[in-house]
Backbone and ligand atoms as CSV (ligand in chain L), in Angstrom:
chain,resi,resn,atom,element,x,y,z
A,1,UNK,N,N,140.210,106.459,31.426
A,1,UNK,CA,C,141.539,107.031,31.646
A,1,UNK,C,C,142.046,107.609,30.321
A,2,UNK,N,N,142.538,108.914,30.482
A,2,UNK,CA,C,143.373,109.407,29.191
A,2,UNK,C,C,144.713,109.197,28.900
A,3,UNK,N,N,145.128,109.690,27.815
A,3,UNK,CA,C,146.802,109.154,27.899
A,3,UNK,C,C,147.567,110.074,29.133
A,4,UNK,N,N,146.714,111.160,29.384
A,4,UNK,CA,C,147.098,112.375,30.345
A,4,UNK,C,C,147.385,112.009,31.956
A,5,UNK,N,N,146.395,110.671,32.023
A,5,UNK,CA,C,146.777,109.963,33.526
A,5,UNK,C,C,147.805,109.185,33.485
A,6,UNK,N,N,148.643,108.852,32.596
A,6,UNK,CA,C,149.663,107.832,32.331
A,6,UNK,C,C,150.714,108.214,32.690
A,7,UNK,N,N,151.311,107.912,33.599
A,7,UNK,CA,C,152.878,108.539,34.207
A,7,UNK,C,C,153.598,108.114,33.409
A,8,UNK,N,N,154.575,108.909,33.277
A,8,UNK,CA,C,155.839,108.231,32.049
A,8,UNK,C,C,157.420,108.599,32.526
A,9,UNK,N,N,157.868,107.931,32.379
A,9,UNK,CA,C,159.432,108.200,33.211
A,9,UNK,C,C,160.035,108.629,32.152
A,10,UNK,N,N,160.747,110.032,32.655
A,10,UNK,CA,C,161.552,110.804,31.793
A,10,UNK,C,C,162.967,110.710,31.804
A,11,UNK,N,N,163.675,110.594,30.851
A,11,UNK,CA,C,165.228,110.480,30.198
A,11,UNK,C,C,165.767,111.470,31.193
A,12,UNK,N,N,166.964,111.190,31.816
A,12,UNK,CA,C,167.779,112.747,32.163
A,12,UNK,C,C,169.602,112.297,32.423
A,13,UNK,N,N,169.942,113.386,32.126
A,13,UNK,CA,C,170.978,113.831,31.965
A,13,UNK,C,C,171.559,114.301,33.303
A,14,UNK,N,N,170.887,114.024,34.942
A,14,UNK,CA,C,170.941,114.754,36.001
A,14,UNK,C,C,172.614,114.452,36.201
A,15,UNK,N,N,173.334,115.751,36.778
A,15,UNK,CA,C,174.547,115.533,37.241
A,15,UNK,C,C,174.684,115.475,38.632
A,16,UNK,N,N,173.332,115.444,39.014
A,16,UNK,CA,C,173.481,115.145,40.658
A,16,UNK,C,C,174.010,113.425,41.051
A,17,UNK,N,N,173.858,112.833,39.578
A,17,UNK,CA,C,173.571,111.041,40.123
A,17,UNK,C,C,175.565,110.744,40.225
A,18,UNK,N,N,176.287,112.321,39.943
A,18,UNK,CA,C,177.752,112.016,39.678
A,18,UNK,C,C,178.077,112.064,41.391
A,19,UNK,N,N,177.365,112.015,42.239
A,19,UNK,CA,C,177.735,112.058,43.582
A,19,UNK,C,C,176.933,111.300,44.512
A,20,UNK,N,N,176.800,110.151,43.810
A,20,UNK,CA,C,175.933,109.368,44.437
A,20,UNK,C,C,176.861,108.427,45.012
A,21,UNK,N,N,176.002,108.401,46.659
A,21,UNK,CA,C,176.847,107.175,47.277
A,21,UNK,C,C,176.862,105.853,47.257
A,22,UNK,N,N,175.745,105.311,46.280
A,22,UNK,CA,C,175.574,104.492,45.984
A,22,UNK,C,C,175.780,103.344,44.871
A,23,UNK,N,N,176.969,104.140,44.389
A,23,UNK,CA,C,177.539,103.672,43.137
A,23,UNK,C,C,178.083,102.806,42.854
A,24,UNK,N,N,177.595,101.213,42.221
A,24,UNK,CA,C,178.641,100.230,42.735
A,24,UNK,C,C,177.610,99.391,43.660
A,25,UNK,N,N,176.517,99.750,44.079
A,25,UNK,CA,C,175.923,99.290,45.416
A,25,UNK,C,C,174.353,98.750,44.798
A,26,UNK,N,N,174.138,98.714,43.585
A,26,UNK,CA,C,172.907,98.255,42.861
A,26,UNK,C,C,172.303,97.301,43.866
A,27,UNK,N,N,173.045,96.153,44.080
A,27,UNK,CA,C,172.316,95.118,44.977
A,27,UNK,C,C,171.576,95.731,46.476
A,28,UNK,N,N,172.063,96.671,46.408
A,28,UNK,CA,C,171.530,96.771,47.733
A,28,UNK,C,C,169.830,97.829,47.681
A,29,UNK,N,N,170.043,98.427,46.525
A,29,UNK,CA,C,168.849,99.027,45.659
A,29,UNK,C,C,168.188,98.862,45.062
A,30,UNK,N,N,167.941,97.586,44.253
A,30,UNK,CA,C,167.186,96.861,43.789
A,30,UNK,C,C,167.166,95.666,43.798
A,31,UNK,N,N,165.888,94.670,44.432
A,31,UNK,CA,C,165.817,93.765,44.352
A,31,UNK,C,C,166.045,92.203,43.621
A,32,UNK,N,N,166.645,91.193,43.894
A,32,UNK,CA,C,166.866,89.960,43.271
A,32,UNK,C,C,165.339,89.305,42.946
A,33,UNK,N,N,165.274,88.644,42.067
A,33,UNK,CA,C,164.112,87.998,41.513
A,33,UNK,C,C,163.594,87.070,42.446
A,34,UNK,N,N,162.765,87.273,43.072
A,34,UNK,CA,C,161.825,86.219,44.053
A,34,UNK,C,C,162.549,86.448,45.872
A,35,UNK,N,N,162.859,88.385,46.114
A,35,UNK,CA,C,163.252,88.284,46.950
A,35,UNK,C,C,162.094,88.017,48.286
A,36,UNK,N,N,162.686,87.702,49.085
A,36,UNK,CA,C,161.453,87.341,50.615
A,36,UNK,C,C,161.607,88.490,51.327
A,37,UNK,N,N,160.182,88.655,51.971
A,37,UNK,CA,C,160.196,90.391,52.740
A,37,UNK,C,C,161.186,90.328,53.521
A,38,UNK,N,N,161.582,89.363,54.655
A,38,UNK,CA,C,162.531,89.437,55.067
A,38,UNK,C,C,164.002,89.511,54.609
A,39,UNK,N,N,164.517,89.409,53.295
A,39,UNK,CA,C,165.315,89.518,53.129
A,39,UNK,C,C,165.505,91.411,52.273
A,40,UNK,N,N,164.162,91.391,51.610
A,40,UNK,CA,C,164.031,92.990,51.512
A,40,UNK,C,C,164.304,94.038,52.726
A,41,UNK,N,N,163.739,93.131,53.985
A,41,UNK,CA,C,163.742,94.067,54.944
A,41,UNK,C,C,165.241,94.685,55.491
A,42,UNK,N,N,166.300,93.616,55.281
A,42,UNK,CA,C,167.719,93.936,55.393
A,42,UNK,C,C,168.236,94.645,54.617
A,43,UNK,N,N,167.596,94.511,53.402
A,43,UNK,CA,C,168.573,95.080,52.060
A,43,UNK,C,C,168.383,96.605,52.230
A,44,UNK,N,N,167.154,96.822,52.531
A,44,UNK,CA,C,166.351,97.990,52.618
A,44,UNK,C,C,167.404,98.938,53.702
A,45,UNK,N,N,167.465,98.151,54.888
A,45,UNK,CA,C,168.095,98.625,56.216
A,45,UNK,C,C,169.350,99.257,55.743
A,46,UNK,N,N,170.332,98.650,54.939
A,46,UNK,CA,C,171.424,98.573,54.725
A,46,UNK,C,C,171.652,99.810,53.376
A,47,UNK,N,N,170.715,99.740,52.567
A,47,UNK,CA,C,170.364,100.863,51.514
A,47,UNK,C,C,170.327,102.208,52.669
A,48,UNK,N,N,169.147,102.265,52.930
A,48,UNK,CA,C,168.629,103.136,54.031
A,48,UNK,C,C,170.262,104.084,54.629
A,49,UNK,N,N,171.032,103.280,55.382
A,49,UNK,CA,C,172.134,103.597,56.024
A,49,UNK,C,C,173.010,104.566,54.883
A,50,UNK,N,N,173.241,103.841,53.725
A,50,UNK,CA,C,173.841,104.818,52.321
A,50,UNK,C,C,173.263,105.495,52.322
A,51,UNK,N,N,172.078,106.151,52.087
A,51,UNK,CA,C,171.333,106.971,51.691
A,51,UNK,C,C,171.343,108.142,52.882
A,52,UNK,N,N,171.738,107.331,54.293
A,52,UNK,CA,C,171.492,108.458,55.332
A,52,UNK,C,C,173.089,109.669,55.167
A,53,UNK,N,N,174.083,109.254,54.660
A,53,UNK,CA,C,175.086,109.292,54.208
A,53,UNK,C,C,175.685,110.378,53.434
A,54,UNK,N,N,174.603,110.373,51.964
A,54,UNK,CA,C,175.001,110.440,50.448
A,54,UNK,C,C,174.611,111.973,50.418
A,55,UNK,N,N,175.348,112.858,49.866
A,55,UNK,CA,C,175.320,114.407,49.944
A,55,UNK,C,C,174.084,114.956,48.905
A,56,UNK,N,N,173.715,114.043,48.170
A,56,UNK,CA,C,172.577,114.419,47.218
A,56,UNK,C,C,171.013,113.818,47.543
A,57,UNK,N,N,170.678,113.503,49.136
A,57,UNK,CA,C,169.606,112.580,49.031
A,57,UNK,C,C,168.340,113.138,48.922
A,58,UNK,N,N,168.130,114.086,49.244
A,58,UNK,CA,C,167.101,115.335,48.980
A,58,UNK,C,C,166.420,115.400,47.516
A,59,UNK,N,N,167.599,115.617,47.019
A,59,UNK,CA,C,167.602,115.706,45.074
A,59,UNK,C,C,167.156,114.393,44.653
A,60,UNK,N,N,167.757,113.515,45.247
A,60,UNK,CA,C,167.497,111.673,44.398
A,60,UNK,C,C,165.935,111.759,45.235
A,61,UNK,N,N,165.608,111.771,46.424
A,61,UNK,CA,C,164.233,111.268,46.621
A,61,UNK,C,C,162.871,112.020,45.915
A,62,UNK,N,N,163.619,113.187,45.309
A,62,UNK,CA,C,162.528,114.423,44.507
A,62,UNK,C,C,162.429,113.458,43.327
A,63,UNK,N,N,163.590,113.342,42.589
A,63,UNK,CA,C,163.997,112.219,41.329
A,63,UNK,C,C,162.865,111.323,41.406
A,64,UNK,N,N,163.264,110.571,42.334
A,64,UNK,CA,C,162.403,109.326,42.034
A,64,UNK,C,C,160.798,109.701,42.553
A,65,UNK,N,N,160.607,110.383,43.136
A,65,UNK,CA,C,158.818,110.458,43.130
A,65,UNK,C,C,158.281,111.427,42.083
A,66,UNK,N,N,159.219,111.902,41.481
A,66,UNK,CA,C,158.581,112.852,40.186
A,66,UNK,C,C,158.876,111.749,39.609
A,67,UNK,N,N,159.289,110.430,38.958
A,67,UNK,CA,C,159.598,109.976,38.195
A,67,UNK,C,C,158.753,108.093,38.487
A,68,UNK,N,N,158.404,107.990,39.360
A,68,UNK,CA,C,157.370,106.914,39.722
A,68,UNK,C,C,158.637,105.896,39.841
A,69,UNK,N,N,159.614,105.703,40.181
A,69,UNK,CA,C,161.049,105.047,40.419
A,69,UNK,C,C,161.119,103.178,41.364
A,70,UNK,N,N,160.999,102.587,40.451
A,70,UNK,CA,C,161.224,101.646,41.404
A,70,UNK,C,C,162.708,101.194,41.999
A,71,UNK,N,N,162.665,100.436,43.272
A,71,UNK,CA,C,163.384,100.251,44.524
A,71,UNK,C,C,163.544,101.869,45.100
A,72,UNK,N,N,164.815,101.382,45.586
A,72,UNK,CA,C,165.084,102.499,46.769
A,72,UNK,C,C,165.965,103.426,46.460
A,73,UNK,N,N,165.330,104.689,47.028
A,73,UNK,CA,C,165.918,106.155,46.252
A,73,UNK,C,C,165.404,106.788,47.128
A,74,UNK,N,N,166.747,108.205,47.479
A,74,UNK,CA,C,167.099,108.785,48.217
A,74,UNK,C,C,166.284,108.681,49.830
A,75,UNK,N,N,166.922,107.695,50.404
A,75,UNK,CA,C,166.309,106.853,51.804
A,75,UNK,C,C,164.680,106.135,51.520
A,76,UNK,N,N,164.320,106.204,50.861
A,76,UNK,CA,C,163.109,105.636,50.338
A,76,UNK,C,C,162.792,104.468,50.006
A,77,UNK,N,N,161.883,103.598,50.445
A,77,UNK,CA,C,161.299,102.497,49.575
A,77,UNK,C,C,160.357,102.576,48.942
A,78,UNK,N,N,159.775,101.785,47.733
A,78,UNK,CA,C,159.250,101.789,46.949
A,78,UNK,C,C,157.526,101.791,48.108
A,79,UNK,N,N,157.463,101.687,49.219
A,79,UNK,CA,C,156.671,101.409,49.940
A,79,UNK,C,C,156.179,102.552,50.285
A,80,UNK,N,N,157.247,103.176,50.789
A,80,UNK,CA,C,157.642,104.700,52.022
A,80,UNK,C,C,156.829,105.696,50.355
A,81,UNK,N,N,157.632,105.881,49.246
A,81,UNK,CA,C,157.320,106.333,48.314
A,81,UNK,C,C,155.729,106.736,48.250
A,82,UNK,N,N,155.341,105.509,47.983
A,82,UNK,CA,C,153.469,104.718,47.899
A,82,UNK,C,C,152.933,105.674,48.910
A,83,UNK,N,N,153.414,105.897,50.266
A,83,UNK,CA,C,152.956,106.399,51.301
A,83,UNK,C,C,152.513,107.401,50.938
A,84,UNK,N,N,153.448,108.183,50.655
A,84,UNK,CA,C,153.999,109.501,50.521
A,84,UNK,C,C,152.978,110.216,49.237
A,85,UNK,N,N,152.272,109.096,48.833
A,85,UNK,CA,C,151.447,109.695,47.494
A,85,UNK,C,C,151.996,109.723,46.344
A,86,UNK,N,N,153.420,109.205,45.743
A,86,UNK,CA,C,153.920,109.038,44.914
A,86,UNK,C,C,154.285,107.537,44.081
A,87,UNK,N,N,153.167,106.888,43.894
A,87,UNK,CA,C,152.625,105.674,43.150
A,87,UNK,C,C,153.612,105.233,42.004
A,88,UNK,N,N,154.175,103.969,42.136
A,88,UNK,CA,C,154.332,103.033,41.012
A,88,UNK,C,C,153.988,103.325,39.965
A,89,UNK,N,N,154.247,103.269,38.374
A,89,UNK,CA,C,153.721,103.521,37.122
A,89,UNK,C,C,152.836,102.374,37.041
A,90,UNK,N,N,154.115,101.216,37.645
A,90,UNK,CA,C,152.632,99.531,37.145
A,90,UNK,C,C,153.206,99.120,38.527
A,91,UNK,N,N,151.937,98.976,39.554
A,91,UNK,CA,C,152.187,98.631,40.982
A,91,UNK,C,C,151.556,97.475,40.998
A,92,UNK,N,N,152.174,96.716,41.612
A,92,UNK,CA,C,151.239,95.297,42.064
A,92,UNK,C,C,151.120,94.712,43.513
A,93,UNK,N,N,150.728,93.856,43.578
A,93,UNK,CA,C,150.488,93.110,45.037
A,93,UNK,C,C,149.738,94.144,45.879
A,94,UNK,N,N,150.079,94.412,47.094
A,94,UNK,CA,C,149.533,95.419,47.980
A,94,UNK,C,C,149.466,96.471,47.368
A,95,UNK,N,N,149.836,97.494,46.394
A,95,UNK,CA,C,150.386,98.827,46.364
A,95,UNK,C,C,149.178,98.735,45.077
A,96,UNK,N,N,148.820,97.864,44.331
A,96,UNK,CA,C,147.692,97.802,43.066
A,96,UNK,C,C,146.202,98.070,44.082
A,97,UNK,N,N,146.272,97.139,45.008
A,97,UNK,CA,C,144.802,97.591,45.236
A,97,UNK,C,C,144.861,98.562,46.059
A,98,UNK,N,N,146.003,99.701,46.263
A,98,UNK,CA,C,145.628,100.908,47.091
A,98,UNK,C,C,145.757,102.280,46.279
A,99,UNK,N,N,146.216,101.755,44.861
A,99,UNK,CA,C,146.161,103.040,43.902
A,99,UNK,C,C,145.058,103.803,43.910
L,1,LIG,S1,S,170.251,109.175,48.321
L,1,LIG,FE1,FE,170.613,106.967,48.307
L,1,LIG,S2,S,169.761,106.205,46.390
L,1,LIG,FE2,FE,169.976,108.440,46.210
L,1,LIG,S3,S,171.966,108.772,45.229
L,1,LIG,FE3,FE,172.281,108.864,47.432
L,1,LIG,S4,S,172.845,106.787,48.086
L,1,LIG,FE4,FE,171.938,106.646,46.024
């Protein structure tokens, strides 16, 4: 591997994140330490619903798969993401052995 395969998350200045509906709503976008799928699976649901919502979600879900983004961004999970061909920088559990 070269340094050239190494995804790297870039700094930005985006003024799209000034219209985000999710502001205030962190918990519901990123996970608590030792959460259970089932309790991801709600948080997710409930993210999901903001996101169906938020006037910029188009722009945030480009964001985060150009940017390898963990949790949930623009209606996305870190899962849905994976799907989609847009991989974790450092993925583990299921999502490591399908890189
Ligand atoms: S699409 Fe979702 S995650 Fe992205 S800014 Fe809007 S509410 Fe937040």
């Amino acid at each position: 591997m070269t340094s050239m395969d190494i995804p790297v998350r870039q700094a930005t200045t985006e003024t799209w994140m000034r219209e985000a509906a999710c502001k205030g709503l962190s918990h519901l976008f990123f996970p608590a330490p030792a959460e259970r799928p089932q309790a991801r699976e709600r948080r997710e649901a409930m993210a999901k619903m903001v996101c169906e919502e938020c006037a910029v979600q188009s722009t945030c879900q480009d964001f985060a798969r150009r940017n390898h983004e963990y949790g949930f961004w623009g209606g996305e999970s870190e899962d849905e993401r994976h799907a989609a061909g847009f991989r974790l920088i450092a993925p583990i559990g299921v999502r490591a052995k399908s890189a």
